[in-house]
Residue, then its C-alpha position, 0 to 999 in steps of 0.5 A: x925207062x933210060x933217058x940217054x940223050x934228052x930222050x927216054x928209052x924202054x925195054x919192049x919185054x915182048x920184042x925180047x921175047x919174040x927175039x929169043x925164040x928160036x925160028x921153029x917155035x911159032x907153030x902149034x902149041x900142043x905136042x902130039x904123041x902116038x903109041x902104037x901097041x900090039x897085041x899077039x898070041x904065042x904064035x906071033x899072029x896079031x890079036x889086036x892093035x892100039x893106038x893112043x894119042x897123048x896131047x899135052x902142052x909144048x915147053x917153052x923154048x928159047x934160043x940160049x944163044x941170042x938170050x945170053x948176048x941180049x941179056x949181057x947187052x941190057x946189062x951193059x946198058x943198066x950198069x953204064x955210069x958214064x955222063x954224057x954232059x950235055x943230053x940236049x944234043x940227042x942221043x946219036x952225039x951222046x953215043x959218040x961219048x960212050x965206050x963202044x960197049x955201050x954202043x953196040x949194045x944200044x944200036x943192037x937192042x934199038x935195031x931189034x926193037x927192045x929198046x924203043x924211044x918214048x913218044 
């Protein structure tokens, strides 16, 4: 957890995750693949048809692009050695002490709800 501001922030681990999904990723979870093979005499002429169905799990797939820029965001955040004098005031005027690193790191991890406040 971060206090920042006299209030305690947290990473959401599963709002990262459905962020770094990319849009087509919510549908099935099972891929299906067909295979179609022929069989044909000398002649060319059809003998017969198969066709097999092969069922398996889908890959886990993220957005590397949102993954990179949130990932280097929370790290902006982690590594902050900054002090904010007086926390008592709230976070909004500790962030007026930060570089603007920092700032558009946490208004854009709390915009997306990763970074929450604790209750």
């Amino acid at each position: 957890m971060i206090e920042f501001g006299g209030n305690i922030y947290y990473i959401d681990v599963e709002a990262l995750e459905n962020t770094i999904k990319p849009i087509g990723a919510k549908g099935s979870k099972k891929i299906i693949e067909k295979e179609t093979k022929t069989y044909a005499d000398e002649n060319g002429r059809v003998l017969s048809v198969e066709i097999t169905e092969v069922e398996r799990e889908r890959p886990r797939e993220i957005d590397a692009t949102k993954y990179d820029i949130l990932r280097v965001m929370i790290e902006i955040l982690m590594d902050a050695t900054e002090d904010t004098d007086d926390d008592s005031l709230g976070a909004e005027r500790a962030l007026d002490k930060t570089s603007l690193g920092y700032k558009i790191a946490f208004n854009t991890l709390y915009n997306y709800g990763i970074l929450k406040e604790k209750e």
